[in-house]
PyMOL commands that place a pseudoatom at each C-alpha (Angstrom):
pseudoatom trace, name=CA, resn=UNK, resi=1, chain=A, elem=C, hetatm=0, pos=[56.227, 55.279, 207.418]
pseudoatom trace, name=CA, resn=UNK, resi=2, chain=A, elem=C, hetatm=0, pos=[57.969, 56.894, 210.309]
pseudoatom trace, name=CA, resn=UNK, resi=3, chain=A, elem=C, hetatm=0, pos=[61.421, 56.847, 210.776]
pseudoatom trace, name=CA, resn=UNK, resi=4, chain=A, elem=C, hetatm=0, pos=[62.811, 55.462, 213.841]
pseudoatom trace, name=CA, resn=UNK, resi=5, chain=A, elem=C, hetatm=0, pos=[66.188, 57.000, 215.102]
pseudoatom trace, name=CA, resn=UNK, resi=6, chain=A, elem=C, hetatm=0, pos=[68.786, 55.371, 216.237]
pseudoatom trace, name=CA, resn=UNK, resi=7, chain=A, elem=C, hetatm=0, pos=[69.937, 55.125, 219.775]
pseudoatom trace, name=CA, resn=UNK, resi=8, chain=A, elem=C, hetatm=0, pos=[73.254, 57.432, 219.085]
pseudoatom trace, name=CA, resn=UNK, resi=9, chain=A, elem=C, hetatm=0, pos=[70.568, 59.626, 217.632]
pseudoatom trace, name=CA, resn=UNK, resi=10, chain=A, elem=C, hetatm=0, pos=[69.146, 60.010, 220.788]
pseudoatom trace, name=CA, resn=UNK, resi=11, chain=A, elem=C, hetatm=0, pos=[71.509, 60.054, 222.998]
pseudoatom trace, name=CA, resn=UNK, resi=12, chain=A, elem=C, hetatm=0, pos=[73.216, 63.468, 220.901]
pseudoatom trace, name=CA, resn=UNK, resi=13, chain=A, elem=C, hetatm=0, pos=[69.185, 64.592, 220.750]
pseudoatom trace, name=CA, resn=UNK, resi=14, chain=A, elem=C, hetatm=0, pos=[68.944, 64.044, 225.162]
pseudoatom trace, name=CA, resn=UNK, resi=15, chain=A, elem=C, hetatm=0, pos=[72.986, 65.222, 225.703]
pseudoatom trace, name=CA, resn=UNK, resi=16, chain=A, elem=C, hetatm=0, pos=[72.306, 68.529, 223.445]
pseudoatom trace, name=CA, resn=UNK, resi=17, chain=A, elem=C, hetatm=0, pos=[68.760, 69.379, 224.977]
pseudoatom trace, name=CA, resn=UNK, resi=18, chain=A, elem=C, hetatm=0, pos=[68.283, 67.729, 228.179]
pseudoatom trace, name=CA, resn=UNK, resi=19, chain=A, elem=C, hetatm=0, pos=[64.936, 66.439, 227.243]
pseudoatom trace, name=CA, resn=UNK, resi=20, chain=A, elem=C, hetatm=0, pos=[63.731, 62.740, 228.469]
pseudoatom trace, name=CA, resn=UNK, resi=21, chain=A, elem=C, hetatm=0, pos=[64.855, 59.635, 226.185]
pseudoatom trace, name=CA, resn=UNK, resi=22, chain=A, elem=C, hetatm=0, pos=[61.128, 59.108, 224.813]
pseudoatom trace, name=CA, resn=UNK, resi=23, chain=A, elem=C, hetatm=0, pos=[60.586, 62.874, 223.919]
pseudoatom trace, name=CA, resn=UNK, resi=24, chain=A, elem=C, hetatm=0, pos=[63.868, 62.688, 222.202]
pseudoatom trace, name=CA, resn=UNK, resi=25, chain=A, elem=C, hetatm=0, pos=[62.973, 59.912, 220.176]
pseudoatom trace, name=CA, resn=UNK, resi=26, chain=A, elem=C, hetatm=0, pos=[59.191, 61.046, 219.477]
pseudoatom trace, name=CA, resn=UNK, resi=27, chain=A, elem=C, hetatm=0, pos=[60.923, 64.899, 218.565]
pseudoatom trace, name=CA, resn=UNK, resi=28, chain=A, elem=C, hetatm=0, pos=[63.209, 62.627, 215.870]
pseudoatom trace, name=CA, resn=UNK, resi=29, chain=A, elem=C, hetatm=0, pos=[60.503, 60.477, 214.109]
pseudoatom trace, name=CA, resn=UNK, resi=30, chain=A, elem=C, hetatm=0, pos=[58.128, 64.058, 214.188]
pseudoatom trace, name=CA, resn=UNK, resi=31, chain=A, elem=C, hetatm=0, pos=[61.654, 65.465, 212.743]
pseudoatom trace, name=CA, resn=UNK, resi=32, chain=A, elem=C, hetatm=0, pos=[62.341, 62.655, 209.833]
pseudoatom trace, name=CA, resn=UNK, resi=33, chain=A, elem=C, hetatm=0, pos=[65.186, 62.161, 211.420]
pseudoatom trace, name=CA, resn=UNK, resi=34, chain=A, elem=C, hetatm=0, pos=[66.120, 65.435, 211.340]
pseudoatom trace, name=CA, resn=UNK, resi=35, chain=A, elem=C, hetatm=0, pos=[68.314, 66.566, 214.585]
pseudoatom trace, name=CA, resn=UNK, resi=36, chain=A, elem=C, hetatm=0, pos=[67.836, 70.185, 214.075]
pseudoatom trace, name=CA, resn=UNK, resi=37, chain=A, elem=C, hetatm=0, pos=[64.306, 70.302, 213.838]
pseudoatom trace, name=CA, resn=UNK, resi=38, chain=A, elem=C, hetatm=0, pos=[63.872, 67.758, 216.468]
pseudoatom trace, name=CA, resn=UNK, resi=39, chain=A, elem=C, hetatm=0, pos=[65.831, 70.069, 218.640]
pseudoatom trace, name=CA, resn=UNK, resi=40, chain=A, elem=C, hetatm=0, pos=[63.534, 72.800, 218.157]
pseudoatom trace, name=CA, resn=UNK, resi=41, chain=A, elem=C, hetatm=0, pos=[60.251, 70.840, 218.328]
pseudoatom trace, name=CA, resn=UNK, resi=42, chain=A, elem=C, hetatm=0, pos=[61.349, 70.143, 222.050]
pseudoatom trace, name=CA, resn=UNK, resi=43, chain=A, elem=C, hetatm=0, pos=[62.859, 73.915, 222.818]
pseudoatom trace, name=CA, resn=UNK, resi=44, chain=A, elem=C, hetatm=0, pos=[59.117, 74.474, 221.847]
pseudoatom trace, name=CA, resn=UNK, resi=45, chain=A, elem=C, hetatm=0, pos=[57.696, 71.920, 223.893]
pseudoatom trace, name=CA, resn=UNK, resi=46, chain=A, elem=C, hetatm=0, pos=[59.636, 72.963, 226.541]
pseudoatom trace, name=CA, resn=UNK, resi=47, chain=A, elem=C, hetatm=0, pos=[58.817, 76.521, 226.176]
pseudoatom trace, name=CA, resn=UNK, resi=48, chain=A, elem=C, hetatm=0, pos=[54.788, 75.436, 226.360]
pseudoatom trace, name=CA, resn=UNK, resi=49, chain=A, elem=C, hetatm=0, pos=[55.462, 73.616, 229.836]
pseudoatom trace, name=CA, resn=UNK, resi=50, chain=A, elem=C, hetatm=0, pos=[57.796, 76.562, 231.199]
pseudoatom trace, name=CA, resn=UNK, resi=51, chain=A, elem=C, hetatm=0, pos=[54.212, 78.607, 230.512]
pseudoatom trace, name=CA, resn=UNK, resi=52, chain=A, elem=C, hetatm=0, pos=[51.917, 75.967, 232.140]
pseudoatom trace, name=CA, resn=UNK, resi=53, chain=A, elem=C, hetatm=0, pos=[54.558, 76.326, 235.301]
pseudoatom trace, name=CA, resn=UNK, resi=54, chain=A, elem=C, hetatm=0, pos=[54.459, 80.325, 234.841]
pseudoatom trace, name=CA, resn=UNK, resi=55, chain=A, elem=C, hetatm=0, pos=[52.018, 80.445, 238.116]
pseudoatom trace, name=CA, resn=UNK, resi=56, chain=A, elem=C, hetatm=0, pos=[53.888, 78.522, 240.354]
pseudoatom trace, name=CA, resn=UNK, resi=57, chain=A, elem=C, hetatm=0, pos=[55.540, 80.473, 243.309]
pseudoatom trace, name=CA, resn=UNK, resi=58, chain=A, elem=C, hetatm=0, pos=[59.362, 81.049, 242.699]
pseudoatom trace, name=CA, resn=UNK, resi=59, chain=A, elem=C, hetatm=0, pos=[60.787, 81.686, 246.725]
pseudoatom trace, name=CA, resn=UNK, resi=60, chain=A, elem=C, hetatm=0, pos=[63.896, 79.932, 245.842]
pseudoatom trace, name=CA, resn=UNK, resi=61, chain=A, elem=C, hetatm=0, pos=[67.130, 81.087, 243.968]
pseudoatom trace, name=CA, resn=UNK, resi=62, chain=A, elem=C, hetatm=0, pos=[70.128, 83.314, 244.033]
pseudoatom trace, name=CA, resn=UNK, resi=63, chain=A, elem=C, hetatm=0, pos=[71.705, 86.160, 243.494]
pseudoatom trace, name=CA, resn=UNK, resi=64, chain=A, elem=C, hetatm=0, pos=[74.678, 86.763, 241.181]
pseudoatom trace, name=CA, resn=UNK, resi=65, chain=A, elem=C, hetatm=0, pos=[77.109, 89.449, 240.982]
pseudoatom trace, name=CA, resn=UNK, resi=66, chain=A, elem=C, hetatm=0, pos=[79.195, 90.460, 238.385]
pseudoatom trace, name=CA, resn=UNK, resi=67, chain=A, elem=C, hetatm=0, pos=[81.987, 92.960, 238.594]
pseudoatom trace, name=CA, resn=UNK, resi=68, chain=A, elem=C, hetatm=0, pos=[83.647, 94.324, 235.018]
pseudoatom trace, name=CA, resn=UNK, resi=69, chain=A, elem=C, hetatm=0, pos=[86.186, 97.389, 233.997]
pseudoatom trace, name=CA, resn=UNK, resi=70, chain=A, elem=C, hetatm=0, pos=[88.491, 97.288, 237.262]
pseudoatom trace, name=CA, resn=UNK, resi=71, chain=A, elem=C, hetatm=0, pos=[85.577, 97.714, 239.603]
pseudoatom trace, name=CA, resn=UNK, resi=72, chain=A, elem=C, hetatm=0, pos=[83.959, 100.359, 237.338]
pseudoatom trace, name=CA, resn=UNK, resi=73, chain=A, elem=C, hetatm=0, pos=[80.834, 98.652, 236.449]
pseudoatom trace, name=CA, resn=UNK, resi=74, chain=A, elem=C, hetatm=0, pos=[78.807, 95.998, 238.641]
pseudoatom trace, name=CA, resn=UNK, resi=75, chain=A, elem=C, hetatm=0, pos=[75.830, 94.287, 237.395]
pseudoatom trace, name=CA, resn=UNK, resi=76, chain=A, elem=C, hetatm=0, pos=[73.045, 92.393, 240.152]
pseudoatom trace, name=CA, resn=UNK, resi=77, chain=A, elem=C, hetatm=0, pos=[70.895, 89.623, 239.276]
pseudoatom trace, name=CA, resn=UNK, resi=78, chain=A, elem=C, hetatm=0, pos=[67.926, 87.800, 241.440]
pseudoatom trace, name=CA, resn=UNK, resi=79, chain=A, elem=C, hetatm=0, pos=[67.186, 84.288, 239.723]
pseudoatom trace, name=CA, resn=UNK, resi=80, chain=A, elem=C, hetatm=0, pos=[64.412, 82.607, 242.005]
pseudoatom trace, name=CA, resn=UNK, resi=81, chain=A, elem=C, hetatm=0, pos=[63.124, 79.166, 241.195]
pseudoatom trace, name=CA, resn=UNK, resi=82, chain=A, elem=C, hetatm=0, pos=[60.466, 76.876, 242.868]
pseudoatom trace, name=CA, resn=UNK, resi=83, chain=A, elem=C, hetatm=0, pos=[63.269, 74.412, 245.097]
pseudoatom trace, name=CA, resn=UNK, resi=84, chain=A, elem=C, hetatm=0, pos=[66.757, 75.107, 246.521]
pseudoatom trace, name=CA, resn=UNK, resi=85, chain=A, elem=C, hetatm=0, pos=[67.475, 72.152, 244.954]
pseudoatom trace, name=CA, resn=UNK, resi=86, chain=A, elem=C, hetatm=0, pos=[67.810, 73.442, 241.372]
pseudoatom trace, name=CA, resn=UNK, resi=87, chain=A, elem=C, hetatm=0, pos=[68.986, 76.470, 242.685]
pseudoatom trace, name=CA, resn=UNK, resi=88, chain=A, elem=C, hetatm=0, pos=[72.050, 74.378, 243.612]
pseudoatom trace, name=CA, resn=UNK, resi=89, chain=A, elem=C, hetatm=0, pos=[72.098, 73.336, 240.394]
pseudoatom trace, name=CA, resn=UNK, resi=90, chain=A, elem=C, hetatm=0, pos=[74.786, 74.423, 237.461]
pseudoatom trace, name=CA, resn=UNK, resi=91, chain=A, elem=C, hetatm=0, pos=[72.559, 74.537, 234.655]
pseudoatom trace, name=CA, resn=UNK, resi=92, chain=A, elem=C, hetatm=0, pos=[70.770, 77.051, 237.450]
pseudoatom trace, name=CA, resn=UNK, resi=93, chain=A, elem=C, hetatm=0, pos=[73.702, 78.564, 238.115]
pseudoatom trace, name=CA, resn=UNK, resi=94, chain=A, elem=C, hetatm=0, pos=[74.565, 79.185, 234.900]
pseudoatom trace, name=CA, resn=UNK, resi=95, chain=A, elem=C, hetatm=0, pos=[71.799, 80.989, 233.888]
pseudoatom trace, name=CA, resn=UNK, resi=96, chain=A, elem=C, hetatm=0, pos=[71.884, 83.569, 236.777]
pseudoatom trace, name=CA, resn=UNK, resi=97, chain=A, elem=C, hetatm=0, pos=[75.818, 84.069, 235.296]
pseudoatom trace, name=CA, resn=UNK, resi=98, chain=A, elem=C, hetatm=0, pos=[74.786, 84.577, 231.944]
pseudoatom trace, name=CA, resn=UNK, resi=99, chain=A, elem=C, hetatm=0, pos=[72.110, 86.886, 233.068]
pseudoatom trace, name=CA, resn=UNK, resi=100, chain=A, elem=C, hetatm=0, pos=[74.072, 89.270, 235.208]
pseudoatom trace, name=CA, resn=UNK, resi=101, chain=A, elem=C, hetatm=0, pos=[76.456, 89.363, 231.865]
pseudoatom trace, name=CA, resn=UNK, resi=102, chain=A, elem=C, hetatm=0, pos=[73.534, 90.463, 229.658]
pseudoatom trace, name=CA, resn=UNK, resi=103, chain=A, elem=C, hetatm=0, pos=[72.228, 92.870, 232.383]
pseudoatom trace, name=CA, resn=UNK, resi=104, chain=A, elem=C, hetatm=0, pos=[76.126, 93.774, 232.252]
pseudoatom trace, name=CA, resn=UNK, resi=105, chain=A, elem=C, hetatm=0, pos=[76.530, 94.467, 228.874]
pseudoatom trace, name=CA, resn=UNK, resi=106, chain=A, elem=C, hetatm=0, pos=[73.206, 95.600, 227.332]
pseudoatom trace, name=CA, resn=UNK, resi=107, chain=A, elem=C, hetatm=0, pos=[72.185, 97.898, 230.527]
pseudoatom trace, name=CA, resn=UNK, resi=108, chain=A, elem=C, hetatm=0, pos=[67.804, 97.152, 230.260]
pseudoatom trace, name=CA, resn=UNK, resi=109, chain=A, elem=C, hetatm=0, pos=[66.119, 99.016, 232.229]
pseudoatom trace, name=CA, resn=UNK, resi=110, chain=A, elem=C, hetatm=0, pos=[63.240, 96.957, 233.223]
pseudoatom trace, name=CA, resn=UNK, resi=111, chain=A, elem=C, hetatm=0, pos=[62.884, 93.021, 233.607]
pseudoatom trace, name=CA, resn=UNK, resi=112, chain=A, elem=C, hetatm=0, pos=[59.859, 92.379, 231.003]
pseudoatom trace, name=CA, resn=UNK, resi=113, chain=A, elem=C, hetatm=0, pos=[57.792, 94.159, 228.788]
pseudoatom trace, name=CA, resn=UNK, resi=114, chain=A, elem=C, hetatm=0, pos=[54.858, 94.153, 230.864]
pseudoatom trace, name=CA, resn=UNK, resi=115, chain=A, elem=C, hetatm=0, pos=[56.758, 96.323, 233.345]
pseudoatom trace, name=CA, resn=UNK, resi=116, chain=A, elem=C, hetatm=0, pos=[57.534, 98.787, 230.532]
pseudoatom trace, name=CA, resn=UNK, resi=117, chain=A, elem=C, hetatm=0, pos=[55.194, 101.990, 231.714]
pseudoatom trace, name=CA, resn=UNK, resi=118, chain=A, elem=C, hetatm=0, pos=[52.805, 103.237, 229.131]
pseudoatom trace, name=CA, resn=UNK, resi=119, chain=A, elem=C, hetatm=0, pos=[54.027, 106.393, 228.695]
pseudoatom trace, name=CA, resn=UNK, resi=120, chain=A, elem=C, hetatm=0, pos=[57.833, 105.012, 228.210]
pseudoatom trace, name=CA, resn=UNK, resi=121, chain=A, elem=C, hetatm=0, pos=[58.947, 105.210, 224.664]
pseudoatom trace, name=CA, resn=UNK, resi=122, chain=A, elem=C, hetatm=0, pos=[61.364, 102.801, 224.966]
pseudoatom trace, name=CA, resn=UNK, resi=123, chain=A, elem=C, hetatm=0, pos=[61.610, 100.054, 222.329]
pseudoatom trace, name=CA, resn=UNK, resi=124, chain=A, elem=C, hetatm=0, pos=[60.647, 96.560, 224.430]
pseudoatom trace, name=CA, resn=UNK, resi=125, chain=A, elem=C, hetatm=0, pos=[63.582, 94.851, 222.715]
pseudoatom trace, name=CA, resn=UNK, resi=126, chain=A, elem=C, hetatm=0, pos=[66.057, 97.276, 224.069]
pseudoatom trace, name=CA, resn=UNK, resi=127, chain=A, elem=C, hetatm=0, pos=[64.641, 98.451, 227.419]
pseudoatom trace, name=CA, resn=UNK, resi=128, chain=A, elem=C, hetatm=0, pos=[63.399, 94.710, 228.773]
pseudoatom trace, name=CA, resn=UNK, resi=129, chain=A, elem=C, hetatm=0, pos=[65.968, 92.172, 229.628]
pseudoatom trace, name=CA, resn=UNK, resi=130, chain=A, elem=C, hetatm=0, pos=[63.498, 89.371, 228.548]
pseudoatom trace, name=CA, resn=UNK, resi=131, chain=A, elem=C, hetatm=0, pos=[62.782, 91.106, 225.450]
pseudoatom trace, name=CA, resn=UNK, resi=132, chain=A, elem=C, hetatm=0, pos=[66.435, 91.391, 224.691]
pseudoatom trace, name=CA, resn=UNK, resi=133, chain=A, elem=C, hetatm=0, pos=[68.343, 89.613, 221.953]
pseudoatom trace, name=CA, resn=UNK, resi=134, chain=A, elem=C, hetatm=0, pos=[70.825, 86.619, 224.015]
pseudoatom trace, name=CA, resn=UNK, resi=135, chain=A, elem=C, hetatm=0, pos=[74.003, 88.079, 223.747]
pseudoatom trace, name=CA, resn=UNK, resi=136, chain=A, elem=C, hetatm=0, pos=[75.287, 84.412, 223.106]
pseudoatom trace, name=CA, resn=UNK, resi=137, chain=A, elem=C, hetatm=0, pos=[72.362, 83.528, 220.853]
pseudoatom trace, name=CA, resn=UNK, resi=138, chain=A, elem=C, hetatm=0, pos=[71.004, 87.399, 218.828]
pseudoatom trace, name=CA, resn=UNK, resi=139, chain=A, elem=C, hetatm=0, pos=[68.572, 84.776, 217.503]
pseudoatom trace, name=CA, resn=UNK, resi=140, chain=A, elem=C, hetatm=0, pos=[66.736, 83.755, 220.290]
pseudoatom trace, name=CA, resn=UNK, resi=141, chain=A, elem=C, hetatm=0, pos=[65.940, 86.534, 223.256]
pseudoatom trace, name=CA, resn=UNK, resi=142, chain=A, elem=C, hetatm=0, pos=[66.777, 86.202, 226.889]
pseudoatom trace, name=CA, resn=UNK, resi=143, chain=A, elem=C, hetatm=0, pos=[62.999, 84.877, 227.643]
pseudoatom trace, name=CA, resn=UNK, resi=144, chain=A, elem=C, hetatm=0, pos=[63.759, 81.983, 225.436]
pseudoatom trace, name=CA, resn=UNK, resi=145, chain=A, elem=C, hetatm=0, pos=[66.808, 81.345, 227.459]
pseudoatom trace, name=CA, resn=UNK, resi=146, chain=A, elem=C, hetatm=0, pos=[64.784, 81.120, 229.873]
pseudoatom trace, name=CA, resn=UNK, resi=147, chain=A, elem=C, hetatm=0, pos=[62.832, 79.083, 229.625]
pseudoatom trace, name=CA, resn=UNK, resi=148, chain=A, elem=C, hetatm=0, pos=[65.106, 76.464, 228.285]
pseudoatom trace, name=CA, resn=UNK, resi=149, chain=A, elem=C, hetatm=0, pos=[66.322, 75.915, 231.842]
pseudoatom trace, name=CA, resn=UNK, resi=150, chain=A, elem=C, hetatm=0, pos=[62.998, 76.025, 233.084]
pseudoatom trace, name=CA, resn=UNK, resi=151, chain=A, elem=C, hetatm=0, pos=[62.290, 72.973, 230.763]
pseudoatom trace, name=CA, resn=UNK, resi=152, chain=A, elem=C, hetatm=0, pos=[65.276, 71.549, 231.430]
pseudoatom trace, name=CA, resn=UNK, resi=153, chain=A, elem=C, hetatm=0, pos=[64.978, 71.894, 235.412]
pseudoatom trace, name=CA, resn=UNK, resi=154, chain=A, elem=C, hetatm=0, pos=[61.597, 71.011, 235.631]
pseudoatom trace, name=CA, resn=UNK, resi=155, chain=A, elem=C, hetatm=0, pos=[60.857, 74.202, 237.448]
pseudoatom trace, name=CA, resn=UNK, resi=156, chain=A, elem=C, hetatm=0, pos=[58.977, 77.539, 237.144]
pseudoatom trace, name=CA, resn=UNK, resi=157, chain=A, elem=C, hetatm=0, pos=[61.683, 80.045, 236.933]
pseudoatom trace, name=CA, resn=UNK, resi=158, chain=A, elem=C, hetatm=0, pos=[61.946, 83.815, 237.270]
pseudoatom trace, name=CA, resn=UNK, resi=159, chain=A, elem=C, hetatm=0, pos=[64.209, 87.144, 236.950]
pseudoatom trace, name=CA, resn=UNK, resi=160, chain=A, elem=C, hetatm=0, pos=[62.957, 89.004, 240.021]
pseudoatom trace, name=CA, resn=UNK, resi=161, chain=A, elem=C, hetatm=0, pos=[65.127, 91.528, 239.360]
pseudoatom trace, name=CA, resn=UNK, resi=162, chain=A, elem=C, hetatm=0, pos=[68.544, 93.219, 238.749]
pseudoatom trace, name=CA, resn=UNK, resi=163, chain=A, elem=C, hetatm=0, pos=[70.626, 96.504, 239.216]
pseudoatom trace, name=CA, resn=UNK, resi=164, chain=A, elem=C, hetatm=0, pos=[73.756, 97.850, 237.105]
pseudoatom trace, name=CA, resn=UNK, resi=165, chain=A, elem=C, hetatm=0, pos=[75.780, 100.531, 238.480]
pseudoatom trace, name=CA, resn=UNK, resi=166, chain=A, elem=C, hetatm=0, pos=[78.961, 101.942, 236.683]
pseudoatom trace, name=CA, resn=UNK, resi=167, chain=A, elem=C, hetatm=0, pos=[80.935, 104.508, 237.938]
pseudoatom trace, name=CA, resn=UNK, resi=168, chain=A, elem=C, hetatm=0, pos=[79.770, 108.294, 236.767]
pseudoatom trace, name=CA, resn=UNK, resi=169, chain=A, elem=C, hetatm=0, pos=[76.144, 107.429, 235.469]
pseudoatom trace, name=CA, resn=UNK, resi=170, chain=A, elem=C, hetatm=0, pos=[73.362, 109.116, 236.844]
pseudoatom trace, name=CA, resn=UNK, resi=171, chain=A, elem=C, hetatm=0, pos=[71.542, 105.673, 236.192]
for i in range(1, 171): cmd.bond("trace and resi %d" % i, "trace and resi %d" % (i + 1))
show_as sticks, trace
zoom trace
């Protein structure tokens, strides 16, 4: 016997994941019930869709900026997207903030693993801003991040890339 949730249920499940009403509800009788695994049933469904959506071209987005230590350090980040319409967005927005704070603070040298050269003996998880732990989150890395806003937005949706610069480094 499944358990069906209740409508509150759903509405917590839909306002704390952004997932559609049915998905939510299917997540919670998969879940017994259960809000936490429910929640990461869909960050996993969401996370196989971001992948089907990996393809699509991205020629949309912004750039963020960040500026920290008195004008000392500066951190770039290029978030593209498929429309200009989630790029408008503040989930989208978000994101690219959040992203230019991790570049910021954690100082990766390259945007994914893949871009790692083969004779670099850099550890992944250090030296690749997807790869990195979420400085919000150390559970979940900055890929997962993500692709939680791809989910959410619909969209296929990329780092391009980013720069740091601080004041006497040589990077």
């Amino acid at each position: 016997m499944t358990v069906q949730p209740s409508v509150e249920a759903i509405k917590i499940l839909r306002e704390r994941t952004g997932a559609g009403v049915m998905d939510c509800r299917r997540a919670l009788e998969a879940a017994e019930g259960n809000p936490d695994k429910a929640a990461a049933i869909l960050r996993q469904q969401g996370m196989d869709k971001a992948e089907k959506r990996s393809q699509r071209v991205t020629s949309q987005g912004i750039v963020e900026v960040y500026q920290h230590l008195g004008g000392r350090l500066g951190a770039m980040v290029e978030l593209n997207c498929e429309t200009d319409f989630v790029a408008r967005t503040d989930q989208f927005r978000d994101l690219a903030h959040n992203l230019v704070m991790q570049v910021a603070a954690m100082n990766p040298k390259y945007v994914a693993p893949e871009d790692l050269p083969a004779d670099d003996q850099d550890n992944a998880a250090e030296a690749c801003l997807l790869a990195q732990p979420y400085i919000r989150d150390p559970g979940r890395t900055v890929k997962d991040i993500v692709a939680e806003v791809a989910a959410r937005t619909g969209e296929n949706v990329k780092v391009k890339r980013f720069a740091r610069f601080e004041v006497g480094s040589d990077q």
